[in-house]
FIVOBA-591283 format. One line per field, with one value per residue (C-alpha): residue in three letters; x, y, z. Coordinates in Angstrom, 3 decimals, decimal comma. Example, Ala and Ser with C-alpha at 12.3 -4.5 7.8 and 13.67 -1.06 7.14 Angstrom:
# residues 2
rest <- c(ALA|SER)
u <- c(12,300|13,670)
v <- c(-4,500|-1,060)
w <- c(7,800|7,140)
***
This chain:
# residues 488
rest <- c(UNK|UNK|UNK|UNK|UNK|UNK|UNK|UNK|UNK|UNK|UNK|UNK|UNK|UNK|UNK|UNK|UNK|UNK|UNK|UNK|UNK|UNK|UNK|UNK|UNK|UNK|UNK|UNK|UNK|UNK|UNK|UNK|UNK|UNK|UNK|UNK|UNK|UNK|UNK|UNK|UNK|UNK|UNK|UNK|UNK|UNK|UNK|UNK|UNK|UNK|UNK|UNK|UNK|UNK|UNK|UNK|UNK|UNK|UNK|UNK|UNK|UNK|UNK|UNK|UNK|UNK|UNK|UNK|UNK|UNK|UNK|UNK|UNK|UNK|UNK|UNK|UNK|UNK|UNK|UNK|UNK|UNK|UNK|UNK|UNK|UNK|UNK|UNK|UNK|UNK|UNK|UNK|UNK|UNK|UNK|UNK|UNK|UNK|UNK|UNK|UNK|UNK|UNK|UNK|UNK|UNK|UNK|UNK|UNK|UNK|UNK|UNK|UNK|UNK|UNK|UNK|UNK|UNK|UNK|UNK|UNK|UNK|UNK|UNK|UNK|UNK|UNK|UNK|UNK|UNK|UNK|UNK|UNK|UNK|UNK|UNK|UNK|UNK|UNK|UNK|UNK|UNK|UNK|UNK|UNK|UNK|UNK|UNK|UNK|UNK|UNK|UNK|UNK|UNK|UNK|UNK|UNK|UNK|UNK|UNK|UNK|UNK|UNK|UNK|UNK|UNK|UNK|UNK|UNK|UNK|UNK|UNK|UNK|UNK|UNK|UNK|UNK|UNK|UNK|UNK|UNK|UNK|UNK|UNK|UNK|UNK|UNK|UNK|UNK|UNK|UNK|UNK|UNK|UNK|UNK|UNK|UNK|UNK|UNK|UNK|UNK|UNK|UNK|UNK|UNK|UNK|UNK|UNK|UNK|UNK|UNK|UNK|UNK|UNK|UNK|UNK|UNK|UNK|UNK|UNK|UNK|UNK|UNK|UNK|UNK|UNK|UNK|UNK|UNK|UNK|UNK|UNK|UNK|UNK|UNK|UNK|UNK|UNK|UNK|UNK|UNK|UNK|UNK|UNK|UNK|UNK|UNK|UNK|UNK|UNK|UNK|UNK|UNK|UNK|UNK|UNK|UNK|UNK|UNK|UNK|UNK|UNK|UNK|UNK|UNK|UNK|UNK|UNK|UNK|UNK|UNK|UNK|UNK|UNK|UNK|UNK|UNK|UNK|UNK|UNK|UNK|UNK|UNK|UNK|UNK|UNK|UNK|UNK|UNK|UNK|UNK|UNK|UNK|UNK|UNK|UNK|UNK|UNK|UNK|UNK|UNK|UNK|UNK|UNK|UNK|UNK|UNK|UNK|UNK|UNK|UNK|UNK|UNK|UNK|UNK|UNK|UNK|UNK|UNK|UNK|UNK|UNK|UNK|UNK|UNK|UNK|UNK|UNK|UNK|UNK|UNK|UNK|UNK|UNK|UNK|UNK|UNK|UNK|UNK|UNK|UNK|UNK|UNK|UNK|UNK|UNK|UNK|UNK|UNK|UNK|UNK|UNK|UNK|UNK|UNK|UNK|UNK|UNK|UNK|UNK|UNK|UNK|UNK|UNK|UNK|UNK|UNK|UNK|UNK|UNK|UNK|UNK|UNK|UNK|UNK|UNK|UNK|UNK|UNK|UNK|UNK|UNK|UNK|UNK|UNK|UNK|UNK|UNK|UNK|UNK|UNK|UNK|UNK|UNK|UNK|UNK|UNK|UNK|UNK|UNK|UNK|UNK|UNK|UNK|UNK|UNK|UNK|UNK|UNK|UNK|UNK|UNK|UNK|UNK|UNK|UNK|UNK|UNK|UNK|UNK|UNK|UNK|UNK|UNK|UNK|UNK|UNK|UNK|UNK|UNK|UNK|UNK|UNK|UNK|UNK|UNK|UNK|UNK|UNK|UNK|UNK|UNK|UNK|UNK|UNK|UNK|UNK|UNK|UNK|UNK|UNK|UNK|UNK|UNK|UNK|UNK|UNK|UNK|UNK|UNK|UNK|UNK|UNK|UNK|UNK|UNK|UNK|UNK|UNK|UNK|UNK|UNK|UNK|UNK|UNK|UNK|UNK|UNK|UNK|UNK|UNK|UNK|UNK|UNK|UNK|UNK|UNK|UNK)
u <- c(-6,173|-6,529|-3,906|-4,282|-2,683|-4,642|-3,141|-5,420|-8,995|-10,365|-13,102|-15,276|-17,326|-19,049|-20,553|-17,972|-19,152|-17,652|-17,988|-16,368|-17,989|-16,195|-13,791|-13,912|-11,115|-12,522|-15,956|-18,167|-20,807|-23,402|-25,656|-27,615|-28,781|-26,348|-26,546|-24,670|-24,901|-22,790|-20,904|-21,682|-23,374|-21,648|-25,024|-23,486|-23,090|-27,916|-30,214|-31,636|-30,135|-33,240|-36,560|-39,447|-41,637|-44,361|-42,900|-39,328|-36,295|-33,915|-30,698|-30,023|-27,705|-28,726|-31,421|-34,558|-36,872|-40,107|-43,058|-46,391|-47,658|-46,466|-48,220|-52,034|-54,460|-55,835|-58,979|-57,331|-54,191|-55,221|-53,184|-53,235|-55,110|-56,538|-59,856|-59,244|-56,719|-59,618|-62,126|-60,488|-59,639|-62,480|-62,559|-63,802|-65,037|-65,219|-66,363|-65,319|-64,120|-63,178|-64,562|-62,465|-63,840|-62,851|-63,479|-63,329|-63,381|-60,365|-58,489|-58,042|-58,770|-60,106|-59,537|-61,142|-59,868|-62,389|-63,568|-63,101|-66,917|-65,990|-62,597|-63,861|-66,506|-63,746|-62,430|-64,425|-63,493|-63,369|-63,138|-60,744|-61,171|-58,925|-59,743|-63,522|-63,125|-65,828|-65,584|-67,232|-67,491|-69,011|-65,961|-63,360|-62,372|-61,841|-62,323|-61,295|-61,048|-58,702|-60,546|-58,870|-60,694|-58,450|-55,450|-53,449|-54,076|-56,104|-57,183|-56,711|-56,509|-53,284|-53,235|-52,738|-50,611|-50,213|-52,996|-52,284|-53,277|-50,255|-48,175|-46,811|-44,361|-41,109|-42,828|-45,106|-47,134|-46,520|-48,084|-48,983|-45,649|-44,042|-41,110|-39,216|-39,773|-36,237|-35,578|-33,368|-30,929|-31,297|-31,533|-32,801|-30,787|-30,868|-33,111|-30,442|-30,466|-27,173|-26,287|-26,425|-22,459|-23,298|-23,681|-20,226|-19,131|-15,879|-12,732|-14,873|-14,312|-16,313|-16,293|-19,015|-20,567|-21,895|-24,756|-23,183|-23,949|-22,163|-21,111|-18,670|-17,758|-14,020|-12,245|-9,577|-6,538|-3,292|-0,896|1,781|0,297|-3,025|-4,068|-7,357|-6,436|-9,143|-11,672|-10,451|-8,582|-5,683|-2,207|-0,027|2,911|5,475|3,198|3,827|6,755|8,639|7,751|4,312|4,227|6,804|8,304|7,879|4,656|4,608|3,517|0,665|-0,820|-0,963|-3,917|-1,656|1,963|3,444|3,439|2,812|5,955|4,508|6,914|6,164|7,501|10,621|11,172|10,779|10,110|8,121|5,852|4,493|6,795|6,614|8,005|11,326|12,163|13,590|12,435|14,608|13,141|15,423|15,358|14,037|16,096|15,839|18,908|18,955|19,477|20,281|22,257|23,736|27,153|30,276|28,324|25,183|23,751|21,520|23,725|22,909|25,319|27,724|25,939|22,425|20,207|16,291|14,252|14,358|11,426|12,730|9,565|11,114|14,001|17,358|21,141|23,496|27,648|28,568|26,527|27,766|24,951|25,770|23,538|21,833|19,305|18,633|14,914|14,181|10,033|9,561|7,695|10,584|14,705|16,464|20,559|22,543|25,598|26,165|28,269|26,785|29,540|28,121|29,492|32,988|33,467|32,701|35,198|32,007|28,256|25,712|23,322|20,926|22,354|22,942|20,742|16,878|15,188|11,004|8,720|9,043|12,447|15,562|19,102|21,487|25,307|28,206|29,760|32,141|30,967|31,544|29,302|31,580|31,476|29,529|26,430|26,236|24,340|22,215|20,685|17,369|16,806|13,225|12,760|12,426|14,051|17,436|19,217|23,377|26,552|27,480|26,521|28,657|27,343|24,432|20,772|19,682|15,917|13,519|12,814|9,544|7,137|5,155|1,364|-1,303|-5,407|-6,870|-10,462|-10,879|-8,839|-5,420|-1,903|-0,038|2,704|3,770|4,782|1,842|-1,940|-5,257|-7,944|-11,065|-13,372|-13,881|-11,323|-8,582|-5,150|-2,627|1,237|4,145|4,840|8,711|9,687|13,338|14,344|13,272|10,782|7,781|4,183|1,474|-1,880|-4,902|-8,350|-9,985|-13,728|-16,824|-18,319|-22,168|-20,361|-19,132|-15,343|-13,868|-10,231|-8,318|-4,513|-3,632|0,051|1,436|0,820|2,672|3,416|1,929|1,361|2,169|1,419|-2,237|-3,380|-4,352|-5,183|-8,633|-9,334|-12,680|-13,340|-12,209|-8,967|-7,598|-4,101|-1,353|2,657|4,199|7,414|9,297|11,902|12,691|9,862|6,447|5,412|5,799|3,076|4,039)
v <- c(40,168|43,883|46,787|50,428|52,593|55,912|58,119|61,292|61,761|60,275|61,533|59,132|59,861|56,671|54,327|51,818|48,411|46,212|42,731|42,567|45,665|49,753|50,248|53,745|54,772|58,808|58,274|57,509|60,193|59,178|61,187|59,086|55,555|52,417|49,213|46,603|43,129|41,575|42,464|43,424|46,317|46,923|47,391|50,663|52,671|51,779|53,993|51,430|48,252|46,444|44,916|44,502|41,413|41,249|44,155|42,403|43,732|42,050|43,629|42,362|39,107|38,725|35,591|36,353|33,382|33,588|30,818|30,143|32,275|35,163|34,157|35,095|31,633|32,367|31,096|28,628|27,639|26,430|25,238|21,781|19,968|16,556|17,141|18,426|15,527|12,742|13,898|14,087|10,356|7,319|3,632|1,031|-2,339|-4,291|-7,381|-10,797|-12,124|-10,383|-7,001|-3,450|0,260|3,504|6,126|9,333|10,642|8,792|8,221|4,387|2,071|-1,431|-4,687|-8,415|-11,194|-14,473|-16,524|-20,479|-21,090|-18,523|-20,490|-23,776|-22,886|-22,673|-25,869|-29,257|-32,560|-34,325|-38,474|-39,754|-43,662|-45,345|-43,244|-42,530|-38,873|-36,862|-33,804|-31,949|-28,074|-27,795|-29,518|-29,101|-32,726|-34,818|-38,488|-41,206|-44,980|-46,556|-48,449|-51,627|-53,120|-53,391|-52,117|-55,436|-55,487|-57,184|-57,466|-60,942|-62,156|-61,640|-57,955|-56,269|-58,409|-58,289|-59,791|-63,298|-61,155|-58,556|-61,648|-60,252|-61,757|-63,273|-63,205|-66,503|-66,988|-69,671|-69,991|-65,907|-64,903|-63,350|-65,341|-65,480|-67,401|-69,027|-70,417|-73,614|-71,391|-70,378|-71,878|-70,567|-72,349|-71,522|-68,486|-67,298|-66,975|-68,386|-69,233|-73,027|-74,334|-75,357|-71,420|-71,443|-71,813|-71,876|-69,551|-69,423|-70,786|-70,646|-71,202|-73,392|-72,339|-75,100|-75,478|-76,605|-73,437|-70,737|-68,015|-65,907|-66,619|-65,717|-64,982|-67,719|-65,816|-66,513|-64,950|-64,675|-62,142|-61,452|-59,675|-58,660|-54,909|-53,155|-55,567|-55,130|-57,152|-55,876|-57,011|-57,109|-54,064|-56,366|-58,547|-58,330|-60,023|-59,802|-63,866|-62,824|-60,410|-62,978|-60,026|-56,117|-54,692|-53,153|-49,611|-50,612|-52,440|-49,564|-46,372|-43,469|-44,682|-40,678|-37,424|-34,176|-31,594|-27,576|-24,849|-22,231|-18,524|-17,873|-21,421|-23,546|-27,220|-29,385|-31,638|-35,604|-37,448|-41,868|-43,592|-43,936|-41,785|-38,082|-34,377|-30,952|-27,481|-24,675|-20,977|-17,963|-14,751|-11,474|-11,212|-7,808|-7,413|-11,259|-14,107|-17,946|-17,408|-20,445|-21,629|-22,383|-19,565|-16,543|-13,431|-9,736|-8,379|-5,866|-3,953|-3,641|-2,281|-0,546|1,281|0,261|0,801|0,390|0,486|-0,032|1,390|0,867|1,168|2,286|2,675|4,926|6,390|7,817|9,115|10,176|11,998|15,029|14,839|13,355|13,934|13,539|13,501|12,837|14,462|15,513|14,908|14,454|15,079|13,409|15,057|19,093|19,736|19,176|20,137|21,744|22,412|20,475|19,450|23,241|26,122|28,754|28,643|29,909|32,692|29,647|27,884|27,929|26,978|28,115|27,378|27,172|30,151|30,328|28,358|29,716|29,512|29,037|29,344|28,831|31,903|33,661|31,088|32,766|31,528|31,990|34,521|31,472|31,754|35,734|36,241|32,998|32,668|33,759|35,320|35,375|38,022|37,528|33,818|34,589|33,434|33,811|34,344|37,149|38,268|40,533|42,755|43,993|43,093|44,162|44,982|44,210|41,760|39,625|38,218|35,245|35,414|33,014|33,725|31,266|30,408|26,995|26,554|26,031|25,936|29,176|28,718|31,666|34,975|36,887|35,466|36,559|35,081|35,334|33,665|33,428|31,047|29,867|30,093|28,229|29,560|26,885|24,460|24,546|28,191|30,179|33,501|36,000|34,575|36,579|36,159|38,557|38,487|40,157|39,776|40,697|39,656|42,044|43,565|41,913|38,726|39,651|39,561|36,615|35,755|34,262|33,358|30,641|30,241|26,553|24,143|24,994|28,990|32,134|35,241|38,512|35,629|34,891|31,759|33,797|37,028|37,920|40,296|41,575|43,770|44,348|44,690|44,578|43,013|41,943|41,114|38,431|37,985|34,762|35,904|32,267|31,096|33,524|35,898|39,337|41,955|44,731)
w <- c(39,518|39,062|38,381|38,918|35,547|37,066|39,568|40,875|38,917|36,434|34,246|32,157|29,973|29,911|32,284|34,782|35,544|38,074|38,109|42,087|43,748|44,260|47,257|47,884|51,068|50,882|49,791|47,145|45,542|43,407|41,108|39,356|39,389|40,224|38,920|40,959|39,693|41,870|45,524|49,052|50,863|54,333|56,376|58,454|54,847|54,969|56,568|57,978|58,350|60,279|59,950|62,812|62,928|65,100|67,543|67,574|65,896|63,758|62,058|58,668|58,635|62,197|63,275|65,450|67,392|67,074|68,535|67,174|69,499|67,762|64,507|64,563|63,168|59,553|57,918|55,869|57,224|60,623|64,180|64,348|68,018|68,687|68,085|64,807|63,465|65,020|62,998|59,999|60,333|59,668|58,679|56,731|58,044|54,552|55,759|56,334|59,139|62,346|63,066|62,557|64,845|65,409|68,144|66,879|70,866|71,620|68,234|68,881|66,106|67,490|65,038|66,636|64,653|63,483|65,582|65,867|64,053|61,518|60,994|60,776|58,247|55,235|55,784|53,779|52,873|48,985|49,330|47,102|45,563|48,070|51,081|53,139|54,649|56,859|58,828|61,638|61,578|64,835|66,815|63,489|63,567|60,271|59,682|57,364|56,515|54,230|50,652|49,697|46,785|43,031|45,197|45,212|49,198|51,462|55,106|56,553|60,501|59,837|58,827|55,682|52,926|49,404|47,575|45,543|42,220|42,589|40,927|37,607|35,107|36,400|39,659|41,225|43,883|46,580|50,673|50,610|49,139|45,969|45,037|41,312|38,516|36,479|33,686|32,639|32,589|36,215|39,480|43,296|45,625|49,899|48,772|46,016|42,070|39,967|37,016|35,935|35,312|31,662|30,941|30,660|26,976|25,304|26,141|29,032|32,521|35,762|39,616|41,547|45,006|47,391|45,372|42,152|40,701|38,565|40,832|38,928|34,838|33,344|30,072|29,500|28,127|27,004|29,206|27,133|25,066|26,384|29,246|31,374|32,658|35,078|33,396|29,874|27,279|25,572|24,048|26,139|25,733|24,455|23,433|19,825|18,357|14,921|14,754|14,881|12,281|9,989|8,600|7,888|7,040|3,912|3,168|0,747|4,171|5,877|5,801|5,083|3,369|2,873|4,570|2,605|3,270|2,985|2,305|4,616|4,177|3,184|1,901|-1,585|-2,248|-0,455|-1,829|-1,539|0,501|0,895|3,445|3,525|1,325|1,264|0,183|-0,140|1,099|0,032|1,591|-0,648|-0,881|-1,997|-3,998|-4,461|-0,523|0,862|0,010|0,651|1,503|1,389|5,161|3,553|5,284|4,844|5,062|3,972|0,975|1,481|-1,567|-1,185|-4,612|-4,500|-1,722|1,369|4,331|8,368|10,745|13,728|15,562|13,631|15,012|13,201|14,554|11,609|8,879|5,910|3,708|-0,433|-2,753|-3,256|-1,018|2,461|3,662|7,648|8,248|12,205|14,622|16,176|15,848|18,850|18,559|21,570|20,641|21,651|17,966|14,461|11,719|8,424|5,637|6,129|2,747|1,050|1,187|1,449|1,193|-1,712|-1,889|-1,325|1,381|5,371|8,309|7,743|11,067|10,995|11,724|15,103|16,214|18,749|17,390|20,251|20,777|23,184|24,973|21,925|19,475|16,013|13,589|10,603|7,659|5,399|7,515|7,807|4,874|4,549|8,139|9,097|12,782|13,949|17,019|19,813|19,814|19,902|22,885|22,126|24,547|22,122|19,056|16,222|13,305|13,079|11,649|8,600|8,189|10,702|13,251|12,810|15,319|15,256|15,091|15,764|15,939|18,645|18,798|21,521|24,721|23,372|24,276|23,784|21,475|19,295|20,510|19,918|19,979|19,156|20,682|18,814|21,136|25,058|25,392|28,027|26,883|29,093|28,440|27,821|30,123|30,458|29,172|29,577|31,136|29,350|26,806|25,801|25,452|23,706|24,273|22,489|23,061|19,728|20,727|19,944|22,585|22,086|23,285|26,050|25,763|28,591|27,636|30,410|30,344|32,343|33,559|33,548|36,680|39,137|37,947|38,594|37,492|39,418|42,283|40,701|38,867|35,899|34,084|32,627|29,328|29,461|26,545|23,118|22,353|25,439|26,077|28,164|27,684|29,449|30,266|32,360|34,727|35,783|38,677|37,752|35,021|34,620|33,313|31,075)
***
């Protein structure tokens, strides 16, 4: 944004330079060289604001068409035909099978794949100890016969059968045929293998087929106590009876006789325990804040001794605080209630007490409040944060403004700032009617002074974004009138 403080002439006696181009409404005369780094020309203030090109002509921002015909051929650079993009082309026929040509006349590239005699050449044959193979590159045809000698087969009128040497251990040979051997134990009845029914030995039992032979063997179990579950024996759940046992079991019979009792936090005792018997764990208090009241219970004493630390948030329904000193050290302190009552218990303040609000702070009062003759002389006013419904008597001395030198993009947040560095500055977020803002750009020249102030999202200034400084010491007063900023 720009602002005019010049009416009629004005006479420099130094160079200007614009950074967004000279509007001139009655003319602009020029004696001496300009220097324009940056804006636009209008092309009817040129003497001539067109170019020719090969006879045509073509006003500047304005498009002309032009063919190749209006471009004379060079020596070097050179139109491109047929002829000349076919002879520039060749090929390579590496070998192998197949054949690959080009004609250079036409362009066309010709590629023959092998033939059937050049295909069947690669192929050959490798006979192998059980098999006789041959093959025929003129007609591509392979042969073979099958070897049978020390392969446990053998060629009879009958065909191809196991030989009587493939017989191995548990195996025999009988009329051309592998059958099993058995032992005493074992018997092969109607082509089958069982078991023989002696096999089956005590707390065993066992069930015959046809044959005489063992089909399937069982656990004999008693069923009182015993049981076969999914395969499995176990004792039965109420199998076990005090007239089994004939009496308790002792403690000494068993692995582990005690339990070991830990005191965890808080707590004391503990200890070795046996079965059977008993252990006391008693709770540890601070008795200089907790104790065991008539309940047996932990209770916190009315009267409570030493430092205490709170980390978390603590309520409160009345607090009444004694001594000579109460120190608050937050971030910030929040009051829910609109009156705070100082003072009650003293008739008058001190030369060295009242209300003593931070360099920069805003001291504010209800329409006709009257702040009392005990904080006349004791409370400090820092221009220009006072915001009161009325005010009476008058200041003594001199106001005092709050300074602050900024030198990376910061928040503004005093009343006047110096920025020492091209820099944004962004003003407060949520300020009141009437609050001011001082800016200063104190930047040397060689580095190109850039300061820009930034309203808050959502504000403007003079109905721009923001304002820029661009040389030393140049400055600008802000003021909020409620929705924008005000220059001054």
């Amino acid at each position: 944004m720009a602002y005019k403080f010049q009416l009629g002439k004005a006479k420099l006696s130094g160079s200007i330079e614009t950074a967004q181009g000279i509007t001139s409404q009655g003319g602009l005369l020029v004696n001496g060289d300009v220097d324009l780094d940056a804006g636009v020309i209008n092309n009817a203030e040129l003497q001539n604001s067109s170019v020719r090109f090969n006879g045509v002509s073509v006003s500047l921002g304005g498009t002309g068409s032009f063919g190749t015909d209006a471009v004379t051929e060079g020596s070097s650079n050179l139109y491109y035909t047929d002829a000349r993009a076919r002879s520039a082309v060749s090929h390579v026929d590496a070998g192998g099978d197949g054949s690959f040509s080009y004609n250079s006349t036409t362009g066309v590239f010709t590629y023959t794949g092998p033939s059937a005699a050049e295909a069947r050449a690669h192929f050959s044959v490798s006979d192998t100890n059980s098999i006789d193979m041959g093959y025929d590159s003129s007609t591509g045809a392979f042969t073979g016969n099958l070897r049978l000698s020390g392969s446990g087969l053998e060629i009879t009128a009958d065909g191809l059968r196991i030989a009587s040497a493939a017989a191995d251990q548990g195996l025999g040979w009988t009329d051309g045929k592998l059958v099993a051997k058995v032992t005493g134990s074992m018997q092969i009845a109607n082509d089958k293998i069982s078991i023989n029914s002696s096999i089956a030995g005590s707390g065993l039992g066992h069930v015959s087929d046809a044959d005489g032979a063992v089909s399937t063997l069982s656990v004999n179990v008693d069923g009182s106590s015993i049981e076969i579950d999914t395969d499995a024996l176990r004792v039965k759940a109420l199998g076990v009876t005090n007239a089994m046992l004939a009496g308790s079991i002792e403690n000494g019979k068993l692995v582990n006789s005690s339990v070991t009792v830990t005191a965890g936090q808080g707590l004391g005792g503990g200890g070795l325990v046996s079965l059977g018997s008993s252990i006391t764990v008693d709770a540890q208090v601070d008795s200089a804040a907790l104790e065991i009241n008539g309940s047996d219970q932990i209770a916190l004493k009315s009267s409570i001794s030493g430092n205490r630390s709170f980390t978390g948030n603590v309520t409160i329904n009345n607090l009444n605080v004694t001594g000579t000193l109460t120190t608050i050290n937050t971030t910030n302190l929040e009051v829910v209630d609109a009156r705070i009552l100082i003072a009650s218990g003293s008739s008058a303040f001190t030369a060295s007490q009242g209300i003593d609000f931070g360099g920069y702070a805003q001291l504010i009062t209800a329409v006709d409040a009257d702040v009392g003759n005990a904080l006349s002389s004791s409370l400090p006013m820092v221009m220009p944060s006072i915001k009161a419904g009325a005010f009476y008597g008058s200041f003594v001395g001199s106001t005092v403004l709050s300074i602050e030198s900024k030198g990376v993009d910061a928040l503004i947040s005093r009343n006047v700032t110096k920025a020492t560095a091209n820099i944004t500055l962004t003003l407060p977020s949520a300020p009141v009617t009437g609050q001011e803002h001082r800016v200063k750009c104190v930047v040397a020249e060689a580095s190109s002074p850039s300061v820009i102030v930034a309203a808050q999202a959502g504000a403007t200034i003079e109905g721009e974004a923001s304002v820029l400084l661009q040389s030393y010491g140049a400055a600008v007063s802000l003021v909020w009138d409620g929705s924008a900023w005000m220059v001054f």
